[in-house]
Every structure is written in structure tokens, then in C-alpha cells.
N, C-alpha and C positions, 0 to 999 in steps of 0.2 A: 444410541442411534435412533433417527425418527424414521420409524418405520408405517406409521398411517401420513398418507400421502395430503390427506384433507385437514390437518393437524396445522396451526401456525407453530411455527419454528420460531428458536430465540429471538433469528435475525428479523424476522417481521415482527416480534413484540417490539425488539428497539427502537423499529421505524414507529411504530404505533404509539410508542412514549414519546419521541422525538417529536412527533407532529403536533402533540397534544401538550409538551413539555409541561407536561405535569405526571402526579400518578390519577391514575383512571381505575374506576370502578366497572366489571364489566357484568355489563346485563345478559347481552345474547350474545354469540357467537352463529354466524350461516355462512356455510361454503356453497358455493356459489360455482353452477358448473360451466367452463369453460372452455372453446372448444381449443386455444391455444397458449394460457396460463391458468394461475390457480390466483380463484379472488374468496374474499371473505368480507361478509357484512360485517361489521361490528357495529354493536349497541353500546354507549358509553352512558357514563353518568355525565359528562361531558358534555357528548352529540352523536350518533353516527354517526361512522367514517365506514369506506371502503378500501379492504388493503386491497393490492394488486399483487402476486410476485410476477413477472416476467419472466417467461421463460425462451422468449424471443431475443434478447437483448436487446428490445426498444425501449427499456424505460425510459430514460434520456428523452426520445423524439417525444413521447408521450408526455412527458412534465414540460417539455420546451412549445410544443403544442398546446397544450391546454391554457398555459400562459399567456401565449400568445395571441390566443381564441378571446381570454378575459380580458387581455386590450383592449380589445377588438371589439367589446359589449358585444359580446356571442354568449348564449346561456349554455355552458360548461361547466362540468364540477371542479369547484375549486381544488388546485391542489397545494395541497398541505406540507407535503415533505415528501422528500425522495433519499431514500438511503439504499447504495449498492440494485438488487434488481426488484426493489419494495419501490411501490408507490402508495402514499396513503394519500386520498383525496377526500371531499365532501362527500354522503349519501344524498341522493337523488331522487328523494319519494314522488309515486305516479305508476304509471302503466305504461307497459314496455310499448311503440309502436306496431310490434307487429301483432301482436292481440288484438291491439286495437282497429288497425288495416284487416287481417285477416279475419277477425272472430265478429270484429264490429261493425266494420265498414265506413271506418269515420274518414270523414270528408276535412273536417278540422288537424285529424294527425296527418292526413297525405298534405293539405295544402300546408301545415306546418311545416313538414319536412322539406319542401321545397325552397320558404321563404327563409328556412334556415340555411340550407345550401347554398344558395344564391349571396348572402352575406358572408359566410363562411370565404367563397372563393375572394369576395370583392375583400375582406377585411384582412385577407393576410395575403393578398398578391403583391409582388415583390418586382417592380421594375416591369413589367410585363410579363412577369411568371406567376402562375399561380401555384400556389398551397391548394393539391386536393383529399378530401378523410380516404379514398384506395380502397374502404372497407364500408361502404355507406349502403347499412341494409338496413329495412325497419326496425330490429332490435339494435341495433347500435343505437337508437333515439328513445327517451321518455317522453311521455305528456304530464307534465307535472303542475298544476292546477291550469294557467288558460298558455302556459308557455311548454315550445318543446326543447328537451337541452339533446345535444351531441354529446355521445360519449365513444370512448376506446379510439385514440384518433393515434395507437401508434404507427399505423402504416401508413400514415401521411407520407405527400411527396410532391414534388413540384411535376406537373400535370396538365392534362387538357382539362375542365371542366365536365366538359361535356360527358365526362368518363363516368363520374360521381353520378349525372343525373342519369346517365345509362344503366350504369349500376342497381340504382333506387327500380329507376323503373322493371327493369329484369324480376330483381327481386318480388317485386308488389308483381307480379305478372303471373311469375311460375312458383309460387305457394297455395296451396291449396285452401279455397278455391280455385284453380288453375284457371285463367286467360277467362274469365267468364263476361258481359259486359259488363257487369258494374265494377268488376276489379280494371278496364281499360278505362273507364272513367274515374276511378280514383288514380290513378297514374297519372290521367291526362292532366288531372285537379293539380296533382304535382307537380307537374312538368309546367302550367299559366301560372301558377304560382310563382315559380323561379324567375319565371319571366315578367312578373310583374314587378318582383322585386329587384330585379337585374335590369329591367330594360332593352330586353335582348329576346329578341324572336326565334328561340330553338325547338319549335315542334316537330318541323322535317329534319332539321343540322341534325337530330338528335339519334333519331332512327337506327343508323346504321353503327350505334354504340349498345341500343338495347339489342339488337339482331347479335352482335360479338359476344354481347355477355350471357345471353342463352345459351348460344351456341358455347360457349364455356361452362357452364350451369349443367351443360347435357352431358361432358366428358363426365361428371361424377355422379351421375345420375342416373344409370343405365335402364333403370326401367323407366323411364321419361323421358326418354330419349329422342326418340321418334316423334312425340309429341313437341320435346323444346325444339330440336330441328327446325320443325315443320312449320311453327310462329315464328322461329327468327326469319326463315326465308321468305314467309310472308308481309313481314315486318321491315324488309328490305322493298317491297316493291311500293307498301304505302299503309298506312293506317287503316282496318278492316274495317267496313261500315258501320258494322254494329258499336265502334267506340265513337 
């Protein structure tokens, strides 16, 4: 019985042979902590791959997603193979976004994020529906030399847009450094970004999607509460001057 929970299991070696259809030599092995499956880096002699197990039962959406994104010339990791709730796909070298937004202050990953968002919706809209990522926070994104890729797209779903850039911006807002102005002008970057890429004027549309998702940010966040509150309702009436 597998009793260490960080441990790959038989069934995720076989996905890991299967993707690689060969045998592999392995270098490294890193578990990789997740807030709602178990992922692991692997080092091959091959390449590195990242397994996924899913513990959501999305892998399905996830491999059907990410496919669909590589149609799309959207920079996603390729995926490899999917066996039962394994996903093995490409590793994605770079710096996660939100280190980069939060710790950096990079202007290049906020407006990256935007112009990848803004394609994302346009490239897998469906008859007047759109496909939006549901989970779109700056670590969900690399900077991997001058490109940013999407990753973990299984909670996609057919959607407003506007929800994803509310999302992004929520999150780049209320991370600490909290609301401060240069963090409202990295969002802003975000948010003309999308729009430059999209052709579509959502700076005010936009608003009363980051104001929702504060205010959702605050239900699990009790010592912040007061604080996430108090920008979303602000953020309702209009963009504070200092951004």
C-alpha cells in the first residue's frame, strides 16, 4: 500500500512511459505543492515532463483544453498523454507570474498576461460563446524567455470574459503588496493590454467584476476582510485616483 502521499504511484509511472513511449532514465524527481492535485516535475534523460494526478476529475477538460489552446497558437504546455486521472504534459521553464507581479513589479508579465487572455477568449470562442481559464491568477502563468504560457486550464468553461480579466485583476490587487499604486497600475497595464489585443474598451465594463471577486477573496480571508470590502466598494463607484 502507498502510504507517502508525494510518492508517484505505479499508475502515474505508466502514464510517464506511455507519453515518453520509451524507457527513460530518471534524473530528478520534485513534488510540486498543489493547492487541489498532486503534480511532480520530472527530469528525464528524454526531457522534462510534468505529471499532474487529478484529483478533481478534470483531467479530461484539461487535455481537451490545452489542445485546443495549441490550435489556437496560444503558448500552453504541450500535452503528452493522458491516461485514467494522469496527465503528463511539457515542462515549462521561467518564473512563475506572480513573483514576478508581486516581488518584481514587471510590467512585461502584467501586460503579458493580458495579451494572453484577450487571445485565449478570441481563439476558442465557439459560436458566440466563449471558453474562459475560471482559475486565472498570476501563478497560473510563466514568463518563459520573452513569452508568457497559461497553464492549469482545468476549470475552464464557457463564460463572460470579463470574469477572467476580473479575476487577474482581483488577484494582482489583493496580494501583498496590497492595493498600493504601482500594483493599480500593473493591473491597469493588464487590463490596455487586453484591450489592445482584443479591440474592446473594458476599463469601466470591467470594474464591477473585480469589485465580485474581492468581495469573494474576502469570504476566505478573514483577516482582510475589512480591507478587501472596502476596495471592492470603492472600486464599484470608479477607479481611485492614485491609479
Amino acid at each position: 500500500m502507498l502510504t507517502d502521499l508525494t510518492a508517484l504511484d505505479p499508475l502515474g509511472w505508466e502514464a510517464l512511459k506511455g507519453a515518453l513511449n520509451q524507457r527513460v532514465l530518471i534524473d530528478r524527481i520534485r513534488f510540486v505543492p498543489s493547492r487541489k492535485n498532486r503534480v511532480w516535475i520530472i527530469e528525464t534523460n528524454v526531457r522534462p515532463v510534468v505529471v499532474k494526478r487529478f484529483l478533481t476529475g478534470k483531467c479530461g477538460n484539461e487535455f481537451e483544453l490545452l489542445l485546443r489552446a495549441r490550435n489556437a497558437r496560444l503558448d500552453t504546455p504541450l500535452p503528452l498523454a493522458k491516461s485514467g486521472d494522469y496527465l503528463v504534459s511539457e515542462f515549462v521553464p521561467g518564473e512563475t507570474c506572480d513573483v514576478l507581479i508581486n516581488q518584481m513589479f514587471s510590467a512585461t508579465a502584467s501586460e503579458g498576461i493580458g495579451q494572453w487572455l484577450a487571445r485565449f477568449h478570441a481563439g476558442l470562442s465557439d459560436g458566440g460563446r466563449y471558453w474562459i481559464m475560471s482559475d486565472a491568477v498570476p501563478s497560473n502563468f510563466v514568463l518563459s524567455g520573452e513569452d508568457i504560457y497559461g497553464l492549469d486550464l482545468e476549470d475552464s468553461s464557457i463564460g463572460d470574459p470579463l470574469e477572467d480579466v476580473g479575476r487577474m485583476a482581483a488577484s494582482m490587487l489583493d496580494t501583498d503588496p496590497l492595493f498600493t499604486p504601482l500594483k493599480f497600475d500593473l493591473c491597469r497595464r493588464m487590463i490596455r493590454s487586453y484591450e489592445r489585443q482584443s479591440h474592446v474598451d473594458i476599463i469601466e465594463d470591467v470594474r464591477p467584476f473585480i469589485s465580485k471577486h474581492l468581495q469573494l477573496d474576502a469570504k476566505s480571508r478573514p483577516l482582510f476582510r475589512r480591507t478587501l470590502m472596502g476596495a471592492a466598494k470603492s472600486l464599484e463607484k470608479g477607479w481611485p485616483a492614485l491609479a
